[in-house]
DRENDO-723805 format. One record per residue (C-alpha): residue in three letters; residue number from 1; y, x, z. Coordinates in pm, whole numbers. Layout:
N
ALA / NUM / Y / X / Z $
...
// end
This chain:
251
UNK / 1 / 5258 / 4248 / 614 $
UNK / 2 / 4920 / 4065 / 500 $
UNK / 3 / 4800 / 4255 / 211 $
UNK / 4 / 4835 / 4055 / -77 $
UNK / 5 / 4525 / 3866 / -207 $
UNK / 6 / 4334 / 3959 / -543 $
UNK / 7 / 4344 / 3580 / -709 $
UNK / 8 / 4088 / 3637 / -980 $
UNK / 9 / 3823 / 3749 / -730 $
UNK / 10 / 3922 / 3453 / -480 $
UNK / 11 / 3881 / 3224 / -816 $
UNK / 12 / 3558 / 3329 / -886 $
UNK / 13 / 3417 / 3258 / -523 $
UNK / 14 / 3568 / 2923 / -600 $
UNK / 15 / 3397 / 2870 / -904 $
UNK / 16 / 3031 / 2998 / -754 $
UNK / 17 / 3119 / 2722 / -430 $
UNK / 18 / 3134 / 2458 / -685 $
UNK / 19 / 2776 / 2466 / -695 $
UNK / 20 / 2576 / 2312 / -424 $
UNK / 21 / 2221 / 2114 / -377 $
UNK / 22 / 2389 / 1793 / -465 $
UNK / 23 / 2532 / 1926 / -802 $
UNK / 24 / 2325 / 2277 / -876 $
UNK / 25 / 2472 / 2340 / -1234 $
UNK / 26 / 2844 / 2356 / -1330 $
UNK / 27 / 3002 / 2356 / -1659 $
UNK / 28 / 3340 / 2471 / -1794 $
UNK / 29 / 3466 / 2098 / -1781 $
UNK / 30 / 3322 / 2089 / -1406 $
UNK / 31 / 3534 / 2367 / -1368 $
UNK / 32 / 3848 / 2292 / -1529 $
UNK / 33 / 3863 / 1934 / -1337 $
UNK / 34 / 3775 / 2011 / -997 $
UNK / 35 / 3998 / 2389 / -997 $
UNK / 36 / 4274 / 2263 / -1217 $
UNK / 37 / 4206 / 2562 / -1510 $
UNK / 38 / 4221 / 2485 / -1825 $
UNK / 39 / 3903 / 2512 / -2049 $
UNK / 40 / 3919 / 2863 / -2205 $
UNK / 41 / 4071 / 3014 / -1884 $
UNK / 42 / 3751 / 2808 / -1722 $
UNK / 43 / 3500 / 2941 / -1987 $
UNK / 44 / 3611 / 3316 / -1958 $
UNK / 45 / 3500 / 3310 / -1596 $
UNK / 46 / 3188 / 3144 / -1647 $
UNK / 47 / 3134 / 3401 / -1923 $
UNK / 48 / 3214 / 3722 / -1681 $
UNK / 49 / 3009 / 3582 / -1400 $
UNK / 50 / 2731 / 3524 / -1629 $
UNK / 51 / 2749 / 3897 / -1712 $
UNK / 52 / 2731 / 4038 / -1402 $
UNK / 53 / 2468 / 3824 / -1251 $
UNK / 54 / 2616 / 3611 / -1042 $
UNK / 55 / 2550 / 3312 / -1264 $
UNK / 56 / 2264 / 3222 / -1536 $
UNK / 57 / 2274 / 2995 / -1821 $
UNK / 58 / 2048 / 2663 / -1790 $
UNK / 59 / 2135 / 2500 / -2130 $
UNK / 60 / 2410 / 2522 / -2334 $
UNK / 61 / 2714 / 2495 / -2150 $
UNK / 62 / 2563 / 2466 / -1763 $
UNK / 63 / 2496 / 2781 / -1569 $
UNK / 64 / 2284 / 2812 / -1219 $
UNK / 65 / 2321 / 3035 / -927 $
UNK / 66 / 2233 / 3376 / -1050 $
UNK / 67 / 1965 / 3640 / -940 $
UNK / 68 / 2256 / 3927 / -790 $
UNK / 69 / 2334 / 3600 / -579 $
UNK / 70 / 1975 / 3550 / -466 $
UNK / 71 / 1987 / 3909 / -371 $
UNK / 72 / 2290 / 3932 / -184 $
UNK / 73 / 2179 / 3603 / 4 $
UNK / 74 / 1850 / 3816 / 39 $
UNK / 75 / 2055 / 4053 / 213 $
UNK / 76 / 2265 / 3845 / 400 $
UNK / 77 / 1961 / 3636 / 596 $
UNK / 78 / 1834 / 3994 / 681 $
UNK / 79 / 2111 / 4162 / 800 $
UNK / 80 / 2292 / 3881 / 964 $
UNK / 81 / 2067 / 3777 / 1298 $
UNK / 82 / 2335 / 3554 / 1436 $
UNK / 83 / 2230 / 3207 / 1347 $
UNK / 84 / 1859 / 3318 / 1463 $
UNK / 85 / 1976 / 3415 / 1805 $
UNK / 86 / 2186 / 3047 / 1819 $
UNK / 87 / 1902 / 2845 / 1729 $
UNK / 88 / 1714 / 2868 / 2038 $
UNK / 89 / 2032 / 2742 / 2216 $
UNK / 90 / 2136 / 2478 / 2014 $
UNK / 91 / 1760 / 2346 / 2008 $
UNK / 92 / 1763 / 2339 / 2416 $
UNK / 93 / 2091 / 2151 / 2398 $
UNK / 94 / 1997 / 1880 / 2125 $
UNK / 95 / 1685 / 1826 / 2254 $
UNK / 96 / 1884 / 1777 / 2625 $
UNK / 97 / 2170 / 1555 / 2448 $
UNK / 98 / 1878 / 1348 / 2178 $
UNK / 99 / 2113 / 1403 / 1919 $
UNK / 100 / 2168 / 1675 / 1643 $
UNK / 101 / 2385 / 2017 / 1769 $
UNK / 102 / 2560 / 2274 / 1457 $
UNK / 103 / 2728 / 2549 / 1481 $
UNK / 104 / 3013 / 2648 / 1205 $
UNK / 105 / 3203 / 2955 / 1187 $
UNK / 106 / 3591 / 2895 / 958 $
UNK / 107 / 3565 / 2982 / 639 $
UNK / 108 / 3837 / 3002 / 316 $
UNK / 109 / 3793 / 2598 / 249 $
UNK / 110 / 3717 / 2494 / 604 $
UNK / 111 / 3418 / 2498 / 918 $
UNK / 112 / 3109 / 2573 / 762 $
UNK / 113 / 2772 / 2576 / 924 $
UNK / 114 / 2609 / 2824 / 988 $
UNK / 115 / 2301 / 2667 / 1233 $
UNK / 116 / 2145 / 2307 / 1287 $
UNK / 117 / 1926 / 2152 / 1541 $
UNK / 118 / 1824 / 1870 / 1407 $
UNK / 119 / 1813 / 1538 / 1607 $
UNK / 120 / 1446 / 1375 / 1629 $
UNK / 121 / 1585 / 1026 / 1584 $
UNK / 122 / 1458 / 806 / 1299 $
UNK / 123 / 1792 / 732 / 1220 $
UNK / 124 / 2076 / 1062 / 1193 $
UNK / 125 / 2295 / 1246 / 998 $
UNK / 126 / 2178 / 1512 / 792 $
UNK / 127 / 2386 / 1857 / 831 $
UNK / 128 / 2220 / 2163 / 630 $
UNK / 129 / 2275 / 2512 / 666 $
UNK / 130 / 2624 / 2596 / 448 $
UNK / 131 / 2774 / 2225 / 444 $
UNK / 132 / 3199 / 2251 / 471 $
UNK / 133 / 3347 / 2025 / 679 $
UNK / 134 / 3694 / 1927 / 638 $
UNK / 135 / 3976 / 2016 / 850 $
UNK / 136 / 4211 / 1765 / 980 $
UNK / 137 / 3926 / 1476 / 1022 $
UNK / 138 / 3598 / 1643 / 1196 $
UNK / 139 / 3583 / 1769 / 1551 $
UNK / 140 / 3530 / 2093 / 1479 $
UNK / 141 / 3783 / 2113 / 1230 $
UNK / 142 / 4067 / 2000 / 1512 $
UNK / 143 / 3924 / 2309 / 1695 $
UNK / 144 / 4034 / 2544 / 1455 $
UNK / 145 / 4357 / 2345 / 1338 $
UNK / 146 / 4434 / 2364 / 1748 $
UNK / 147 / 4479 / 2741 / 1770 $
UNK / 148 / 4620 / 2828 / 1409 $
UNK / 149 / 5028 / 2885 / 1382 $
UNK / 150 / 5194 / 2614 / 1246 $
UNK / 151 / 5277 / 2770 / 903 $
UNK / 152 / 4849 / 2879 / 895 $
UNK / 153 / 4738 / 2551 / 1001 $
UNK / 154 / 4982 / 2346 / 739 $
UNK / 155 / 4862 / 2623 / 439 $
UNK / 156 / 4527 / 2537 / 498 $
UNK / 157 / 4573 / 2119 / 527 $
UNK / 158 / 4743 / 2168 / 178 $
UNK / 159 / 4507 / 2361 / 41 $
UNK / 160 / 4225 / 2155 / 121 $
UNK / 161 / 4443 / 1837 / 25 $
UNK / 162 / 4430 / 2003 / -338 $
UNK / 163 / 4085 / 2046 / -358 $
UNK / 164 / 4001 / 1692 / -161 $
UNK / 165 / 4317 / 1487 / -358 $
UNK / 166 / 4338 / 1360 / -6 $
UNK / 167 / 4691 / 1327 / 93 $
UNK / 168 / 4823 / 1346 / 479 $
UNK / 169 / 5150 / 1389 / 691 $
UNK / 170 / 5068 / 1773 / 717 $
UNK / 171 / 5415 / 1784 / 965 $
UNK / 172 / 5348 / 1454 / 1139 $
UNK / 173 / 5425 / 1440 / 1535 $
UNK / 174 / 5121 / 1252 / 1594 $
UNK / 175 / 4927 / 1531 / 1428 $
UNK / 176 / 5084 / 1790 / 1652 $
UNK / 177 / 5051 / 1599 / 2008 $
UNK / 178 / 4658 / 1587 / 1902 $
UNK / 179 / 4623 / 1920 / 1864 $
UNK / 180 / 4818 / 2020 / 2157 $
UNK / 181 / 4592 / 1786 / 2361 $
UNK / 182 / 4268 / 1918 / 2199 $
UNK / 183 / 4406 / 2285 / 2275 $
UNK / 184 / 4470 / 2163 / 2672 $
UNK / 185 / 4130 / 1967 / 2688 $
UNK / 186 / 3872 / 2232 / 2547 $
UNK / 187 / 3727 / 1964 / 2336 $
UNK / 188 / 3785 / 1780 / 2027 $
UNK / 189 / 3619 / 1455 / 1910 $
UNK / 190 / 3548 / 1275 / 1603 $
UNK / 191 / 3507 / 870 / 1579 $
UNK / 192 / 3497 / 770 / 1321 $
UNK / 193 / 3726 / 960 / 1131 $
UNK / 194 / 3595 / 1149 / 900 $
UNK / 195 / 3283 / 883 / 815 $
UNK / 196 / 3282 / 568 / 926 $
UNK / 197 / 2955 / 499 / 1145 $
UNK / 198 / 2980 / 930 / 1214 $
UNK / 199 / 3072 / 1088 / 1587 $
UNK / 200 / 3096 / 1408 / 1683 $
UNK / 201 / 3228 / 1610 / 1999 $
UNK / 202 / 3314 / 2008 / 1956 $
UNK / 203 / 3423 / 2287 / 2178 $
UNK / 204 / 3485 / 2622 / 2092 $
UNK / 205 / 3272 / 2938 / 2137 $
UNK / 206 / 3510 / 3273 / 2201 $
UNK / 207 / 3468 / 3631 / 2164 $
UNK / 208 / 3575 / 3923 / 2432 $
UNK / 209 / 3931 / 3879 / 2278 $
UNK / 210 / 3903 / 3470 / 2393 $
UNK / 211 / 3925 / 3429 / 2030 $
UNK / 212 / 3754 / 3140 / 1871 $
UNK / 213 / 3499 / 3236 / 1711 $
UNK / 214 / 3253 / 2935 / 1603 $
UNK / 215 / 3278 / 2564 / 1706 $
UNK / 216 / 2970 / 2403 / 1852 $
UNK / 217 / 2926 / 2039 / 1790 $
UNK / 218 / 2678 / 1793 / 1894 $
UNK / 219 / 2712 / 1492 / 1620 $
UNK / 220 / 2509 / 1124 / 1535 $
UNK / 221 / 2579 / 770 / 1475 $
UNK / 222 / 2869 / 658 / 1620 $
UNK / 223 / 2741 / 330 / 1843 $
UNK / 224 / 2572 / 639 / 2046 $
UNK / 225 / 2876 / 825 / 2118 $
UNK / 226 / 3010 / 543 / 2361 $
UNK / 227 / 3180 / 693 / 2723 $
UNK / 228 / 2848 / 801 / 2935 $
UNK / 229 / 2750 / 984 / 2647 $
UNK / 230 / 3065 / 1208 / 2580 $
UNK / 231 / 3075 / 1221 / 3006 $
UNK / 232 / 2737 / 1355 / 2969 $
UNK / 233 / 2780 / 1602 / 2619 $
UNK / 234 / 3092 / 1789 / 2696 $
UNK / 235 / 2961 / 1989 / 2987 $
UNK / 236 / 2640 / 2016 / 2834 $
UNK / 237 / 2838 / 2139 / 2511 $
UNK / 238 / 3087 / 2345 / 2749 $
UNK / 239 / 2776 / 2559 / 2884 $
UNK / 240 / 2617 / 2657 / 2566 $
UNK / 241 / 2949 / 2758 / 2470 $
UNK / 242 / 2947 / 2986 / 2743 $
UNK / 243 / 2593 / 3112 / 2642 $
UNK / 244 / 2696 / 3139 / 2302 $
UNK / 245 / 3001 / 3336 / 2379 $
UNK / 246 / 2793 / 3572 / 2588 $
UNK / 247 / 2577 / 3639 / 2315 $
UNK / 248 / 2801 / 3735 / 2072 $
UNK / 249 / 3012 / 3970 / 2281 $
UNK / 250 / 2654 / 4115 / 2392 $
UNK / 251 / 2626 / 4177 / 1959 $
// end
């Protein structure tokens, strides 16, 4: 039996995600809209994270990142020398493919990245370090949809419907034959999908249990992503893999 989940604690991790570069201060109506609290419920977390440092008031009523955060994430770059040891690979492969490489490792809401190589193109899509992707539309998150149960992957799909208000055929037979493709292929792509002008192509990276344990992705406009170039990125992406996978069971 899973061991049953401590809800407040997953709560608060929600409420500290809210806050990103786009939008770096939250309030108690921020967080009563987009996590369905209402406001006192809302306030009394902001109030207890305040306390114990993971957030700081800004003015009244919007709070910041706080400094225990900046420590832990302190802690975190030093102690955690994965994405260093990727980047070398994932520059080699986007500067063979000319377009922009991530890796993401699947987290609570979804793939999130962990390492970028950014494309030198005037025009491409900007990925940072920590974006979430969502599941059922990106390449990589087909990946991860491929190898979950049926009951994990349809959890997940609804609980990312409630955050997105996005609403999809979570049992659909279309939806399954895709992933049972993807799963058969080693790949999954992305045209269109999940932006409209936005391609990507993803395989997975497994550990010494043949686990999946990041998604690689090489991703740009989508008027470059025609045939040749998938014919030409999926081996390139299959190897990395492979170089990826042998680093981390080396770790």
């Amino acid at each position: 039996m899973a061991t049953p989940l401590n809800n407040s604690v997953v709560r608060a991790f929600d409420i500290l995600t809210l806050i990103s570069k786009a939008q770096p201060e939250i309030s108690t109506a921020d967080v009563s809209e987009r996590l369905g609290l209402n406001a006192s419920t809302a306030h009394r977390f902001l109030m207890t994270l305040e306390v114990i440092g993971a957030l700081r008031p800004t003015k009244r009523g919007y709070f910041a990142l706080g400094t225990k955060i900046n420590q832990l994430g302190r802690v975190a770059e030093v102690t955690d020398m994965l994405p260093g040891q990727l980047q070398p690979h994932i520059d080699e492969l986007s500067a063979q493919l000319e377009e922009s490489v991530m890796v993401c490792r699947l987290s609570r809401h979804g793939p999130t990245c962990v390492a970028v190589a950014k494309s030198s193109r005037p025009i491409s899509v900007n990925i940072e370090v920590g974006t979430l992707l969502p599941l059922g539309t990106t390449a990589q998150g087909k990946l991860w949809l491929a190898e979950m149960s049926a009951s994990e992957r349809n959890a997940r799909l609804k609980a990312q419907q409630i955050l997105s208000g996005q609403v999809e055929d979570l049992n659909s037979s279309a939806l399954e034959k895709s992933l049972q493709d993807i799963k058969a292929d080693g790949f999954a792509s992305n045209l269109g999908e999940n932006e409209p002008d936005i391609a990507a192509i993803s395989v997975p990276v497994r550990d010494s249990a043949n686990q999946i344990a990041l998604t690689l992705s090489t991703f740009g406009t989508l008027g470059r992503f025609d045939e040749d170039f998938l014919t030409k990125a999926r081996p390139a992406l299959m190897a990395t893999a492979i170089d990826l996978s042998s680093l981390l069971i080396g770790n």
